[in-house]
N, CA, C and O of each residue as an XYZ file, in Angstrom:
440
protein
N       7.800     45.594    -44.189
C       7.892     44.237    -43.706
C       6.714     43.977    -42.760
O       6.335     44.797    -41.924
N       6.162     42.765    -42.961
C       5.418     42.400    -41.886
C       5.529     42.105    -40.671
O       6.634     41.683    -40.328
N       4.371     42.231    -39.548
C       4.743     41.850    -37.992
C       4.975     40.500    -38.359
O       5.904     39.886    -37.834
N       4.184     39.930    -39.262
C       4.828     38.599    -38.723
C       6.365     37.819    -39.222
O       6.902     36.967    -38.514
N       6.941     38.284    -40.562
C       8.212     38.409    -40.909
C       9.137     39.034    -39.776
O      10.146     38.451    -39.379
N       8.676     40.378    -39.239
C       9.411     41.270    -38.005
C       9.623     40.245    -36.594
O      10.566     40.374    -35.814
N       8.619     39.297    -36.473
C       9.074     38.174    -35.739
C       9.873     37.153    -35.462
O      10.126     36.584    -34.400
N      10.302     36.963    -36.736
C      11.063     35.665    -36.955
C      12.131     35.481    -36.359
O      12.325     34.498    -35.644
N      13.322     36.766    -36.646
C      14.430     37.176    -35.706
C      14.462     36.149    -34.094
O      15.185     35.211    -33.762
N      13.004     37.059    -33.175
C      13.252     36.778    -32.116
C      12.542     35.461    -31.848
O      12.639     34.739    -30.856
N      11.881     35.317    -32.833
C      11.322     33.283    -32.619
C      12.645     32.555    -32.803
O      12.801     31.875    -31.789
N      13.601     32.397    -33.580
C      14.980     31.880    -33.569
C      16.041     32.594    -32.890
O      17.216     32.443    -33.223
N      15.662     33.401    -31.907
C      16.889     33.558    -31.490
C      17.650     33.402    -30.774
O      18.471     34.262    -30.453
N      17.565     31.749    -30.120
C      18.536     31.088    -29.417
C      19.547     30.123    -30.674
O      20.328     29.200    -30.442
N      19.213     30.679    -31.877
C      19.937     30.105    -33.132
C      21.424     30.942    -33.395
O      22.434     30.537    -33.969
N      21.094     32.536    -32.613
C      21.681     33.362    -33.214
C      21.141     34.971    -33.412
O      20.251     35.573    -32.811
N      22.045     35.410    -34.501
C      21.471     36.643    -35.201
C      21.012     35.950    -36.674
O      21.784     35.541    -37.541
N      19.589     35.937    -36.708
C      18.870     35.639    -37.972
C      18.316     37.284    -38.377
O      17.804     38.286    -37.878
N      18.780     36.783    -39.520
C      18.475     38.283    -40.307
C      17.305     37.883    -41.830
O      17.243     36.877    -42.537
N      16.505     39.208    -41.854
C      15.721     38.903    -43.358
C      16.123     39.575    -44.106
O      16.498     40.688    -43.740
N      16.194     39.291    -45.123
C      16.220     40.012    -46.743
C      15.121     39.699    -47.598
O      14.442     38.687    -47.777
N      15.141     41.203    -48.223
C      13.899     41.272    -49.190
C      14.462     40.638    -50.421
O      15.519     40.894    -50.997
N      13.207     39.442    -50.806
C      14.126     38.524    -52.220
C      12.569     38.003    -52.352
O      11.687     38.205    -51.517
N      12.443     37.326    -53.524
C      11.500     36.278    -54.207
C       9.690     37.374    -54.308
O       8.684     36.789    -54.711
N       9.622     38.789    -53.911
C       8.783     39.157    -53.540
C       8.183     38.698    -51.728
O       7.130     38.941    -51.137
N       9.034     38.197    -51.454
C       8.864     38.169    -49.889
C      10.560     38.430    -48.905
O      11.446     39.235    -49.192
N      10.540     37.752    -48.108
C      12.031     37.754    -47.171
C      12.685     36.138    -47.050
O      12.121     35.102    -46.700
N      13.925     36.351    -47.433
C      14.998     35.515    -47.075
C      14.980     35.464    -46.041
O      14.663     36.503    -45.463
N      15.339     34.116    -45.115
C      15.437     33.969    -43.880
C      16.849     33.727    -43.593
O      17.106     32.643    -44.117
N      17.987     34.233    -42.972
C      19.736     33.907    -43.072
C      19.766     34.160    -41.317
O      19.191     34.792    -40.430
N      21.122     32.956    -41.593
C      21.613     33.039    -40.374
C      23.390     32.619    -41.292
O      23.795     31.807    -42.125
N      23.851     33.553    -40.622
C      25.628     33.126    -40.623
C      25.639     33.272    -42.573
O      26.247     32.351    -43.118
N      25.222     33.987    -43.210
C      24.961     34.069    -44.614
C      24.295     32.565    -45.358
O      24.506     32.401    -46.560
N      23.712     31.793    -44.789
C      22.867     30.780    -45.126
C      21.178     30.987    -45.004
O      20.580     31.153    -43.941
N      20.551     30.934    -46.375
C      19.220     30.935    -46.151
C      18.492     29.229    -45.242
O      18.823     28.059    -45.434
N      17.620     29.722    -44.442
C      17.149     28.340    -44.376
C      15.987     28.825    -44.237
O      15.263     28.065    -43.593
N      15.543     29.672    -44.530
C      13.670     29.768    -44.739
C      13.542     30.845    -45.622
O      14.502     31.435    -46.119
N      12.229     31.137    -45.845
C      12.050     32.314    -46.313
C      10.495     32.520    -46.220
O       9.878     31.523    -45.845
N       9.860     33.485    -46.458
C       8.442     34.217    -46.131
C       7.614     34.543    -47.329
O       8.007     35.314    -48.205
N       6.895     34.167    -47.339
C       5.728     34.484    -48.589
C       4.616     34.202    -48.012
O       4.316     33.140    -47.465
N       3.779     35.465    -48.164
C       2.493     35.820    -48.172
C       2.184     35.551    -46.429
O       1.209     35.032    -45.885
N       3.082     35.967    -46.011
C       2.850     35.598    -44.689
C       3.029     33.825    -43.932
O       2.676     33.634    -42.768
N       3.370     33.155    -44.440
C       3.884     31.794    -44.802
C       5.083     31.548    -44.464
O       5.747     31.888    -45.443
N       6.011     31.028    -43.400
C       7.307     30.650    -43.134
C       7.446     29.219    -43.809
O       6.702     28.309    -43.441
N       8.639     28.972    -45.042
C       8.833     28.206    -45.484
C      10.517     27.642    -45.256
O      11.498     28.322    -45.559
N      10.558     26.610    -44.811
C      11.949     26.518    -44.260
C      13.109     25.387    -44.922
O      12.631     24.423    -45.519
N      13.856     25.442    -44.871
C      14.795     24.925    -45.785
C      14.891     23.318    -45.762
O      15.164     22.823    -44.669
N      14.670     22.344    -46.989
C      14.497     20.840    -46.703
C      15.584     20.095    -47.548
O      16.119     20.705    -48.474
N      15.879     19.002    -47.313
C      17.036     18.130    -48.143
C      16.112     16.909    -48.213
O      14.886     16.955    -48.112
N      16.857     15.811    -48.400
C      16.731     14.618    -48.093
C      16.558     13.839    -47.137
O      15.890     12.820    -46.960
N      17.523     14.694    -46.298
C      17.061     14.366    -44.917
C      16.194     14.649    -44.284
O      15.569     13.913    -43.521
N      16.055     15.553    -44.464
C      14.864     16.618    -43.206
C      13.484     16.759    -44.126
O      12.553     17.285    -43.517
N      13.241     16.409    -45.359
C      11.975     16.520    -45.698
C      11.201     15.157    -45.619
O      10.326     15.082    -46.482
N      11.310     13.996    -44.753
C      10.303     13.297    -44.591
C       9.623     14.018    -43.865
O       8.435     14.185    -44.138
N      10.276     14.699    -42.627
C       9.357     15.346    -41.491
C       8.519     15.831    -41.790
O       7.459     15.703    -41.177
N       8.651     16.591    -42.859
C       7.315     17.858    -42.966
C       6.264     16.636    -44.149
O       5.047     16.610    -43.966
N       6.642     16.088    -44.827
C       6.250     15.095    -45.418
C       4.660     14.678    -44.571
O       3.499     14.894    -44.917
N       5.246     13.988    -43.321
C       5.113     12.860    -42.092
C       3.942     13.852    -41.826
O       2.864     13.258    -41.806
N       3.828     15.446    -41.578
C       2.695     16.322    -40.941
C       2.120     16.834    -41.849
O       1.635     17.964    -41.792
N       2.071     15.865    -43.120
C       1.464     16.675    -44.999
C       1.538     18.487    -45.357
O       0.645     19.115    -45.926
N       2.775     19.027    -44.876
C       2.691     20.147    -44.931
C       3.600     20.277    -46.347
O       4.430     19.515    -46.845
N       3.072     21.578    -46.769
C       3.282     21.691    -47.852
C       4.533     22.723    -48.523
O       4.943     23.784    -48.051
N       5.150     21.742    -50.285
C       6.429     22.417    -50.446
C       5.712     24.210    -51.079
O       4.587     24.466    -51.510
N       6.904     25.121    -50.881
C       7.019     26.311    -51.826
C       6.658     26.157    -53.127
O       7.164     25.198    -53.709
N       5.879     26.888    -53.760
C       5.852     26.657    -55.053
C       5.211     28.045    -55.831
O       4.257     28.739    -55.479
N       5.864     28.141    -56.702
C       5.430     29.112    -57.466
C       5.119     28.944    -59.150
O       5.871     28.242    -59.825
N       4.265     29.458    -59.599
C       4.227     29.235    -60.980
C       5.502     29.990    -62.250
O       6.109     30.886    -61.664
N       5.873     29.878    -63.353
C       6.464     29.871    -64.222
C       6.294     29.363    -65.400
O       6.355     28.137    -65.490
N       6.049     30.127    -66.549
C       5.615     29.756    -68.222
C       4.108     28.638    -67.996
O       3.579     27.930    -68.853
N       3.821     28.770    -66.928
C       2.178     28.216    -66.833
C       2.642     26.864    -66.121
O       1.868     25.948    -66.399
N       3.538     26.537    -65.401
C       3.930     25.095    -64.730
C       4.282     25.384    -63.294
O       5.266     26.109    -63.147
N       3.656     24.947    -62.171
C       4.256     24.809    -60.876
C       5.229     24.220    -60.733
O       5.287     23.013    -60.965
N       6.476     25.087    -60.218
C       7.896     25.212    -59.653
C       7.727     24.504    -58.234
O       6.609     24.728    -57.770
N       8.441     23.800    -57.511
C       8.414     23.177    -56.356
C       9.764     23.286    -55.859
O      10.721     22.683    -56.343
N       9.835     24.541    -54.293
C      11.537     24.374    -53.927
C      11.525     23.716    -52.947
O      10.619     23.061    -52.433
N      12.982     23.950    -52.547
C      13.451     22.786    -51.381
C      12.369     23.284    -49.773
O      12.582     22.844    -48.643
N      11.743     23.844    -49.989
C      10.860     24.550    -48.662
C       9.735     24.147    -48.105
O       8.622     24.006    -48.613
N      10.029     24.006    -47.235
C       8.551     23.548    -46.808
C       8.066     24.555    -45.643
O       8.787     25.255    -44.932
N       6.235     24.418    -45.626
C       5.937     25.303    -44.829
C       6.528     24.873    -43.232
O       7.179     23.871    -42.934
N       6.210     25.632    -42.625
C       6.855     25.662    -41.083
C       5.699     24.473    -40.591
O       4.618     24.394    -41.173
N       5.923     23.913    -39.889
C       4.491     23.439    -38.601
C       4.498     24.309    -37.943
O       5.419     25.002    -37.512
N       2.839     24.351    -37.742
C       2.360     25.396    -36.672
C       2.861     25.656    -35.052
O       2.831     26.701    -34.402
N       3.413     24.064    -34.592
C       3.731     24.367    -33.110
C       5.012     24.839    -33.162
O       5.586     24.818    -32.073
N       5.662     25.274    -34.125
C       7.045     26.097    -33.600
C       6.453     27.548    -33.358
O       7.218     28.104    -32.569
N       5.588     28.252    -33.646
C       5.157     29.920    -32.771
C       4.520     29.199    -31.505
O       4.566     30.125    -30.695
N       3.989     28.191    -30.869
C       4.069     28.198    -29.630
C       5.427     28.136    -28.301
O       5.543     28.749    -27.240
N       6.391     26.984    -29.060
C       7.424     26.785    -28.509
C       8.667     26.869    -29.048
O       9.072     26.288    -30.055
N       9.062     27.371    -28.571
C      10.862     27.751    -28.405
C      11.766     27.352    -28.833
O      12.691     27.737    -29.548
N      11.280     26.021    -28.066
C      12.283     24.534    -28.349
C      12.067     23.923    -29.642
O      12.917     23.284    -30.262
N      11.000     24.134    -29.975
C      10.142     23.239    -31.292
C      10.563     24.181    -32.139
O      10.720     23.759    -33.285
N      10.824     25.433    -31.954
C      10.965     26.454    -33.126
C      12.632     26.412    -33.453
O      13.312     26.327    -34.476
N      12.875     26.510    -32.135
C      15.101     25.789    -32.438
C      14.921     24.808    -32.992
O      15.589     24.797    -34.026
N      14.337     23.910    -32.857
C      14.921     22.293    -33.703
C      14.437     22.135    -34.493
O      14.787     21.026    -34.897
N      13.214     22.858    -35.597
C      13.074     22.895    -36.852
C      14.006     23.773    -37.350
O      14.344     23.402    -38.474
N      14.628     24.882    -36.968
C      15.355     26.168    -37.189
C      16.601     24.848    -37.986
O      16.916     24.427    -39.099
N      16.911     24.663    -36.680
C      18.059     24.073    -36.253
C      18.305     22.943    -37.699
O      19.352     22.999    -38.344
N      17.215     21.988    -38.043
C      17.674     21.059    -39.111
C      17.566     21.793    -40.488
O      18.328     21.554    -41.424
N      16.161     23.060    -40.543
C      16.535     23.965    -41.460
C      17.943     24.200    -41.908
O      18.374     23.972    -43.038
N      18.415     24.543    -41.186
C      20.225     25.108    -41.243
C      21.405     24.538    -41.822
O      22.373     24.868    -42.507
N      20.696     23.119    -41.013
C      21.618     21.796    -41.447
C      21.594     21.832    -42.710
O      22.572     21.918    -43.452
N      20.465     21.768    -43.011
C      19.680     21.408    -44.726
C      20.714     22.415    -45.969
O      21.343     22.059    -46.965
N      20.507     23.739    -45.342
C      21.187     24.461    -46.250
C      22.652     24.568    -46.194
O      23.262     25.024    -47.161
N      23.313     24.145    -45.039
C      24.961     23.839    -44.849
C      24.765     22.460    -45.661
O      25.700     22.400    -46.459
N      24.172     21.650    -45.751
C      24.378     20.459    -46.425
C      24.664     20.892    -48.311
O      25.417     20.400    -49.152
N      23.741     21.923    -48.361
C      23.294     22.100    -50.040
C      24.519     22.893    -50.114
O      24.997     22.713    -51.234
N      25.341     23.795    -49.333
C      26.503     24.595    -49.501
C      27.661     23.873    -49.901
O      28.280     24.013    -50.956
N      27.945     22.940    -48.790
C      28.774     21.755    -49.132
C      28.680     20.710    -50.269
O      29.585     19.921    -50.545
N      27.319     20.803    -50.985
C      27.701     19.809    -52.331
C      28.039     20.766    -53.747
O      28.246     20.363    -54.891
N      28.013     22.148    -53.233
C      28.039     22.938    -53.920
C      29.593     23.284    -54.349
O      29.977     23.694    -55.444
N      30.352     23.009    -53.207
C      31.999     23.105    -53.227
C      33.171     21.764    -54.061
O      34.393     21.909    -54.032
């Protein structure tokens, strides 16, 4: 695992116990058994809906995507903004609607 995956834990951890798992060729990002991010190539990509993806929209940051049978795949993820590794607070309240995002996708799932 990487230092910078090995970070993530304690950048969210007024969220909780966030834990990684090895998945997609990078790490799952979970809290409470909900993904709301995940890691590629060194890249924090964090969990988006309807709601919460104008934001990252609004700072042109960009979705997850991977290729398949020669066509780019596009998931619900978007990269992190950069000012959540400065601050705390900024890193809880993207965490934080991350979370939402994926309790939202759990619940239409039931």
């Amino acid at each position: 695992m990487s230092e910078f995956a090995e970070y993530l834990p304690e950048l969210f951890e007024s969220m909780g116990q966030v834990r990684l798992r090895r998945m997609f060729g990078g790490h799952g990002v979970f809290l409470d058994g909900l993904m709301f991010g995940l890691v590629a190539d060194d890249v924090l990509y964090l969990k988006t809906d309807d709601v919460n993806r104008p934001d990252y929209e609004q700072l042109d940051l960009a979705p997850f995507s991977y290729v398949k049978a020669g066509r780019a795949i596009k998931m619900s993820y978007y990269e992190a903004p950069a000012l959540i590794y400065d601050d705390a607070e900024e890193a809880a309240i993207w965490a934080a609607r991350a979370f939402e995002a994926a309790r939202r996708g759990e619940n239409r799932k039931c």
